[in-house]
C-alpha positions in Angstrom: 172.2 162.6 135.9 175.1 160.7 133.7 173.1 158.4 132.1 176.8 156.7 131.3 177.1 156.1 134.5 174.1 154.6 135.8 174.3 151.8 132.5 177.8 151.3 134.2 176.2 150.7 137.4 173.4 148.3 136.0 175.9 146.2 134.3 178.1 145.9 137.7 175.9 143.6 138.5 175.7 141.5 135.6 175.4 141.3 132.3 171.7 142.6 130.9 170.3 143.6 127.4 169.0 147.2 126.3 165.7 146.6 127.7 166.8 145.0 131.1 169.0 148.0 131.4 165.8 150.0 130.7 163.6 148.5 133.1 166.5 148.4 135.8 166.8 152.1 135.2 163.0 152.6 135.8 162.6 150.3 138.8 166.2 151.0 140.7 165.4 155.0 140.0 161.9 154.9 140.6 161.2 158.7 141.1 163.7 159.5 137.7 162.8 160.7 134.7 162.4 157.4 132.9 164.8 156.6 130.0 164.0 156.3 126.4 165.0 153.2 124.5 166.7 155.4 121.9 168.9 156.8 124.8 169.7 153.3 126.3 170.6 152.1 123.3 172.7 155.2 121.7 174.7 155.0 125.2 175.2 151.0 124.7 177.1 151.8 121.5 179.0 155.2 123.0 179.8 152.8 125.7 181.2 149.8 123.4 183.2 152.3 120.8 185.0 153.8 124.3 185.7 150.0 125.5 184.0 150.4 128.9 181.5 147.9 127.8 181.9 144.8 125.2 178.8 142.9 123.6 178.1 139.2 125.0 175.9 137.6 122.5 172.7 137.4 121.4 169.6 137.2 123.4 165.9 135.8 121.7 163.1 135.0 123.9 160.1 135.9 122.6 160.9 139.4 120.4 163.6 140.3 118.0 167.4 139.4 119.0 168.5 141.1 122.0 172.6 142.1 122.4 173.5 142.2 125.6 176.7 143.6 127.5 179.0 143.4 129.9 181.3 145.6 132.0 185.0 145.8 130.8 187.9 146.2 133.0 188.2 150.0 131.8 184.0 150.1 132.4 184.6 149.3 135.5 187.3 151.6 136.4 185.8 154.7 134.7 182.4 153.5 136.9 184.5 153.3 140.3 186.4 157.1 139.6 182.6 158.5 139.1 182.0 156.5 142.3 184.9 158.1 144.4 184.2 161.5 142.9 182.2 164.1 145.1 179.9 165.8 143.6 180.4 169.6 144.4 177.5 171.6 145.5 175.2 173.5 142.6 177.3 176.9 141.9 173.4 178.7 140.7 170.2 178.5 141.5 168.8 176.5 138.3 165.3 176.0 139.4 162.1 177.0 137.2 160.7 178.0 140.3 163.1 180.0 141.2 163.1 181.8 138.3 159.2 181.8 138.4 159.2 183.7 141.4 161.4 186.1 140.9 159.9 187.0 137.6 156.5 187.1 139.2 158.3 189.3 141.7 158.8 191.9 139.1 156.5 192.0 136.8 152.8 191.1 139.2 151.9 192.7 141.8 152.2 192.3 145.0 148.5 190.5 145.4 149.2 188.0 142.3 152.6 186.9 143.4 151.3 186.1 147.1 148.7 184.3 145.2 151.4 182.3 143.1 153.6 182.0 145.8 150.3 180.3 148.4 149.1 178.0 145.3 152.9 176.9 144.5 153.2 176.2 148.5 150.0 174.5 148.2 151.3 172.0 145.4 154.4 171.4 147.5 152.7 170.3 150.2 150.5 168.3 148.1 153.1 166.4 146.8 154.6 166.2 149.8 151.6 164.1 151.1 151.5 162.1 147.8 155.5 161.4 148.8 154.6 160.2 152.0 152.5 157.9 151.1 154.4 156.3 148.7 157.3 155.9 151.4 155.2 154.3 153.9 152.9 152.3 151.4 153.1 148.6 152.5 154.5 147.5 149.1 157.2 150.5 149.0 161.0 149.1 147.8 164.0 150.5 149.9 163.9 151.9 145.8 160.8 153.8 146.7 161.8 154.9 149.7 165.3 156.2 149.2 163.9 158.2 145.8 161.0 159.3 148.0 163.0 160.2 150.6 165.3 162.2 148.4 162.3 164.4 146.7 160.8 165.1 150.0 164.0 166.7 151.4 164.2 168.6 147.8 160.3 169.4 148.2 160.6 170.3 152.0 163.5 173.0 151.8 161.4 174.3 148.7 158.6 174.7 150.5 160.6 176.5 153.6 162.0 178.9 150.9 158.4 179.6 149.4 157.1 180.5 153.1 160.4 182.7 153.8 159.0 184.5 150.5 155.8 185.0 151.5 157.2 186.6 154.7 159.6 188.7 152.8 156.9 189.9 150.7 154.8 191.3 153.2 157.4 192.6 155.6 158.2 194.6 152.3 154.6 195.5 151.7 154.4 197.0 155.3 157.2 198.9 155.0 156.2 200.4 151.4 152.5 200.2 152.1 152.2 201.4 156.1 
């Protein structure tokens, strides 16, 4: 995720301190990792030195002085070309569980890495409930539901993936093990 970006996108719609950019980050990205202050505010000043934001003034309501920012012209520009870019499809497999399995493919039997393969399916699905009900919750944003929406689509082909495994594994153990 381009951190850079996503401040660019929170200020598009106005101009907001550290904090409100924060929070805005947390709430608009509900299922993100959340950011750290330290991040917010090291990309504020990245962001200002590279004119694509500018400082507004001061802020103080009931803590220490606030600065907050708007989008420049160039901000703005930089934001739109991210914007109009297409994101090209992942060239490797960069997943831990990918990795997981193939390593438990090699080095556990054939017993354990069913095992690890049924309880990683298992937490899948599990999530996939938790997912659910977060989408369909009464109080669920179009937030919540976009980011849940997302991570069950992620979770689901996962999950297909683990089950074409577990198929692999024992078509292989039949043929090895007749």
């Amino acid at each position: 995720m381009s951190t850079t970006h996503v401040l660019l996108g929170l200020l598009a719609a106005g101009n907001r301190h550290g904090y409100d950019l924060k929070r805005a980050h947390d709430t608009r990205l509900p299922r993100a990792r959340p950011l750290a202050f330290g991040q917010v505010y090291a990309t504020l000043g990245r962001l200002a030195r590279d004119g694509l934001v500018v400082a507004t003034g001061q802020e103080r309501e009931s803590g220490p002085d606030r600065t907050a920012y708007a989008l420049t012209g160039r901000g703005r520009e930089e934001l739109d070309a991210w914007l109009a870019a297409v994101e090209p499809p992942a060239p490797y497999v960069t997943s831990t569980l990918f990795a997981k399995v193939v390593v438990a493919l090699l080095v556990a039997d054939v017993d354990t890495a069913r095992a690890y393969l049924v309880a990683q399916a298992r937490a899948h699905t599990d999530r996939l409930r938790e997912l659910t009900a977060i989408k369909t919750a009464p109080t669920a944003t179009l937030d919540d539901v976009v980011a849940a929406d997302y991570a069950i689509v992620h979770l689901d082909a996962d999950l297909r993936w683990l089950r074409t495994t577990l198929d692999r594994v024992a078509d292989w153990h039949r043929e090895v093990h007749p």
